[in-house]
Backbone as CSV, one residue per row, in Angstrom:
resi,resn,N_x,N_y,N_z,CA_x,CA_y,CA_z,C_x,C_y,C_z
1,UNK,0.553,-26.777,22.262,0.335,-27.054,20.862,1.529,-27.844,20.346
2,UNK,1.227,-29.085,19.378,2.214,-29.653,19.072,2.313,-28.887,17.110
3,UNK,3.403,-29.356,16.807,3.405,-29.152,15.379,4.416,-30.044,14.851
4,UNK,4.049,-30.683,13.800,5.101,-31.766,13.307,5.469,-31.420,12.101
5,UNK,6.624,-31.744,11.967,7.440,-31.651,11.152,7.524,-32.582,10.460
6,UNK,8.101,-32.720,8.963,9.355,-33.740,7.813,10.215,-33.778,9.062
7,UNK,11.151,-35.169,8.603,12.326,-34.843,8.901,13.251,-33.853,8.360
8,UNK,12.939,-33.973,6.868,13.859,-33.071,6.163,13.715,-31.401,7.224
9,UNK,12.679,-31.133,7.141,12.485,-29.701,7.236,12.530,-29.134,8.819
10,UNK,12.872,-30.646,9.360,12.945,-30.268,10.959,14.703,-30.309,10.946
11,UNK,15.219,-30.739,10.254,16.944,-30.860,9.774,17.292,-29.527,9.711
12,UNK,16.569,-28.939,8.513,16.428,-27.415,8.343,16.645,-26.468,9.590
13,UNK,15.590,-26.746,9.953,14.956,-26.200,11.147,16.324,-26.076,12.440
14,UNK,16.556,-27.225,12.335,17.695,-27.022,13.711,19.139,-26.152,13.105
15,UNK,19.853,-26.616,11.787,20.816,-26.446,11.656,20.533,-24.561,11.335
16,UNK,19.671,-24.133,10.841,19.142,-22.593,10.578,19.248,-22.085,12.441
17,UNK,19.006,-22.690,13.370,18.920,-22.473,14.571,20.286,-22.330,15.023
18,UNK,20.850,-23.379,14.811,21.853,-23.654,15.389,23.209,-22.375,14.509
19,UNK,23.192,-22.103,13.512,23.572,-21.314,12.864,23.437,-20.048,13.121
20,UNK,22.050,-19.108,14.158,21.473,-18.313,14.120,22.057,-18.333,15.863
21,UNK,22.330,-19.468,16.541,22.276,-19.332,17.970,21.344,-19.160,18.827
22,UNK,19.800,-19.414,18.402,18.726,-19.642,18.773,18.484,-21.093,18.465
23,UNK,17.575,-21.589,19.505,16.771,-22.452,19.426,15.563,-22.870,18.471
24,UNK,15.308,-24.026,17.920,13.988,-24.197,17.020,13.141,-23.670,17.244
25,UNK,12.447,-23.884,18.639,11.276,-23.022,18.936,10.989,-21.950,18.840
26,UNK,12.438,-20.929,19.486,12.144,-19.902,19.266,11.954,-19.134,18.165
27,UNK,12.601,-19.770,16.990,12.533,-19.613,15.694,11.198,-20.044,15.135
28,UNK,10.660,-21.170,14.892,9.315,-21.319,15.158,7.861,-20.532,15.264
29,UNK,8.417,-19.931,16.777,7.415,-19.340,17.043,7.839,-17.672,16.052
30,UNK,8.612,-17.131,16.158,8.643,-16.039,15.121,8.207,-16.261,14.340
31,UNK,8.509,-17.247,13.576,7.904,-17.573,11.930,6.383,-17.551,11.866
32,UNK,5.582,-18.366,12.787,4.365,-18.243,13.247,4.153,-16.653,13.285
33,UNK,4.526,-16.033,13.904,3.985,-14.479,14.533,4.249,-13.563,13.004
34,UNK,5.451,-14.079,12.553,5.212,-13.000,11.284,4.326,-13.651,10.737
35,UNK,4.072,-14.576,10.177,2.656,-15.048,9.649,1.536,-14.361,10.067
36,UNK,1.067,-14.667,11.065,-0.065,-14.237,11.529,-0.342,-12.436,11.225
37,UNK,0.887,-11.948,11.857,1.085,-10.427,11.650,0.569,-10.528,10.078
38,UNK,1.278,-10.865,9.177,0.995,-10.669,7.894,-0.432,-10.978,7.197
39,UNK,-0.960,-11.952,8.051,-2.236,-12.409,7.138,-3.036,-11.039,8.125
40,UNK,-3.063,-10.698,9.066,-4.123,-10.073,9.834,-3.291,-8.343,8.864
41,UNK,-2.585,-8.047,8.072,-2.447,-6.486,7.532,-2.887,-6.904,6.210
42,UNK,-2.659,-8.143,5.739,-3.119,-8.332,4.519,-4.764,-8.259,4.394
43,UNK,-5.491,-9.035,5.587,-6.769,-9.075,5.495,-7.099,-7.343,5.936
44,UNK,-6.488,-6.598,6.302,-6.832,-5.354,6.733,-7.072,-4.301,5.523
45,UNK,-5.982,-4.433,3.991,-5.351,-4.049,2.719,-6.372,-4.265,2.338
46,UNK,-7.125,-5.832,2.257,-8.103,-5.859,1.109,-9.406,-5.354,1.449
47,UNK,-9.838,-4.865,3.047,-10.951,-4.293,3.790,-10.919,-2.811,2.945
48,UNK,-9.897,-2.850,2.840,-9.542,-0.951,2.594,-9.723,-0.822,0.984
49,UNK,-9.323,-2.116,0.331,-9.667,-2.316,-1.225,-11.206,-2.264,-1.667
50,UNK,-11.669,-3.092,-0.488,-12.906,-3.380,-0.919,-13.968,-1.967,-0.617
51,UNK,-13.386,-1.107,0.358,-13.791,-0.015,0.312,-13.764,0.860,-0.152
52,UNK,-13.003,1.263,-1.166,-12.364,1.901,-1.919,-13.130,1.404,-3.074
53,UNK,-13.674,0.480,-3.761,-14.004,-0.108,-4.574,-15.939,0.238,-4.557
54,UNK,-16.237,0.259,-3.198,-17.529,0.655,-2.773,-18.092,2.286,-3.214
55,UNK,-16.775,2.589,-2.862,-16.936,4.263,-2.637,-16.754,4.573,-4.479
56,UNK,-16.051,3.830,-5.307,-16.888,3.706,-6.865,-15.072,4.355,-7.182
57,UNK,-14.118,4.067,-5.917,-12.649,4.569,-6.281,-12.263,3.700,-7.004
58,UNK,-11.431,4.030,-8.490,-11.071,2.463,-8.603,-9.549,3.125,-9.521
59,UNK,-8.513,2.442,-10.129,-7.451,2.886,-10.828,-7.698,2.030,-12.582
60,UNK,-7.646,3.117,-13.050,-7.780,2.844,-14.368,-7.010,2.283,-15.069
61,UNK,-7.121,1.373,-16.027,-6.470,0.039,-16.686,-5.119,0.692,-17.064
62,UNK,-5.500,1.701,-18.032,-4.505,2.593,-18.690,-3.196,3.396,-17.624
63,UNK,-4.073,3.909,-16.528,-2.731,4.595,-15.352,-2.131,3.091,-15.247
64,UNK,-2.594,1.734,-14.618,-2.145,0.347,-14.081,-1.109,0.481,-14.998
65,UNK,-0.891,0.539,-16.585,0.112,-0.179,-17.611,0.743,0.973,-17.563
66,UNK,0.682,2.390,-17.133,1.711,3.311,-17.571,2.729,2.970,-16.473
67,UNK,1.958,2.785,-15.130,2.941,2.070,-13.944,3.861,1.029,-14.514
68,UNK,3.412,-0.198,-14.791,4.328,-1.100,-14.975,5.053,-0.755,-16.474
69,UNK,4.907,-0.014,-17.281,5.948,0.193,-18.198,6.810,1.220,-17.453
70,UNK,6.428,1.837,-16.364,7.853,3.010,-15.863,8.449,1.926,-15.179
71,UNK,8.053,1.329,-14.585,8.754,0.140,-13.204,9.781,-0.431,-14.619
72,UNK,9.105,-1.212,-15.552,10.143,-2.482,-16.016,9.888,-1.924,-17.563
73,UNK,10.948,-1.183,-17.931,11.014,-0.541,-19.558,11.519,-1.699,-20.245
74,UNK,11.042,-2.279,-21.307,11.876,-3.242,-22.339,13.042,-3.178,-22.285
């Protein structure tokens, strides 16, 4: 598989490497794998939403805003 780059972001790419003491690729390919990892738990989250949503579970508007006023108080 090829993948192309900017220059800019292949600049990136090496000096983040070269900084890290790994190689582009290998860096690369991580970045790829957490991706993938992430879209395949994310698509797993919303399977479990959408089931949850089936089963008639759902969180009420009012609990949603008491959450975000404890998280972030004025």
């Amino acid at each position: 598989m090829e993948v192309h780059l900017s220059a800019e972001l292949e600049a990136k790419l090496t000096r983040v490497a070269a900084e890290r003491g790994r190689s582009a690729e290998t860096l690369v390919e991580e970045a790829v794998e957490r991706l993938v990892d992430h879209e395949a738990w994310f698509i797993r989250e919303v399977q479990k939403g959408e089931a949850a949503a089936d089963r008639g579970e759902f969180v009420e508007h009012r609990d949603i805003r008491d959450l975000i006023d404890r998280r972030y108080p004025d």
